[in-house]
C-alpha positions, 0 to 999 in steps of 0.5 A, a space after each residue: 571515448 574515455 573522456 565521454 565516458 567520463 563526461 557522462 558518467 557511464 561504464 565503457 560497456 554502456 557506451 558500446 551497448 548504446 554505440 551498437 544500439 546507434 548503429 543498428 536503429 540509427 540517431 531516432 533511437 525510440 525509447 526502449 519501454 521498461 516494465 513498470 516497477 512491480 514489487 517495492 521494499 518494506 520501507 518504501 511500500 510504508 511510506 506509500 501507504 503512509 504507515 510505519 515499516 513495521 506496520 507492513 512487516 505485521 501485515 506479511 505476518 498476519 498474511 494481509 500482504 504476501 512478501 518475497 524475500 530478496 536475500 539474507 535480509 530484503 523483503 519486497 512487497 507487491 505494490 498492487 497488494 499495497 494499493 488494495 489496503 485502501 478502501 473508500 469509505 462513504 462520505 461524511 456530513 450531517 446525513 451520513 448513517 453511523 450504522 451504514 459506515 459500521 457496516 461498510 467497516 465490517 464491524 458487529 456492534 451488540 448492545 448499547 455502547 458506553 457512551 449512550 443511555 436507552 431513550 427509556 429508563 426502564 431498559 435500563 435493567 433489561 440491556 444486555 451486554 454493552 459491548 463491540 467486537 
């Protein structure tokens, strides 16, 4: 028994446990269902939602995702927060209307941007402020 152990690299406690288990439901064994992983750390909700950690941490903080400490040091995220951060956003081309995708972001625009001149020169004196918030 030692040597199976040893083989397979498992505690004698596993090998009872599953030895019971052998016993009890037979050599068909069905798959006992794990519950799907719910809660992740910092580091590896980042690299799923292919940010920085310190990005998630400013997200806890601002109170855009819920963490749970873990310990001294841990803090774990719910992934199905993390999967929320992402939000679809309206196709691109030559069709697509700026003012729909300002909008869907949640975006005010006020005035005439920096960039872009009125088509009429005399508003030129009468725009107001030209800026975004």
């Amino acid at each position: 028994m030692a040597l199976t152990c040893r083989y397979y690299g498992i505690s004698r406690q596993v090998f009872y446990r599953w030895y019971r288990r052998y016993q009890t439901e037979g050599p068909a064994m069905p798959a006992k269902p794990r519950a799907p992983l719910r809660h992740a750390s910092t580091a590896w909700a980042a690299e799923r939602a292919g940010v920085n950690q310190r990005t998630i941490l400013r997200y806890i903080a601002r109170g855009r995702l819920t963490g749970y400490r873990v310990g001294p040091k841990l803090i774990k995220v719910d992934l199905d927060e993390v999967d929320a951060l992402f939000r679809p956003i309206p196709a691109g081309g030559s069709g697509s209307d700026p003012e729909a995708l300002i909008r869907c972001h949640g975006w005010q625009f006020r005035g005439t941007p920096p960039n872009r001149l009125p088509a009429d020169a005399s508003a030129l004196s009468r725009s107001r402020s030209t800026r975004f918030s």
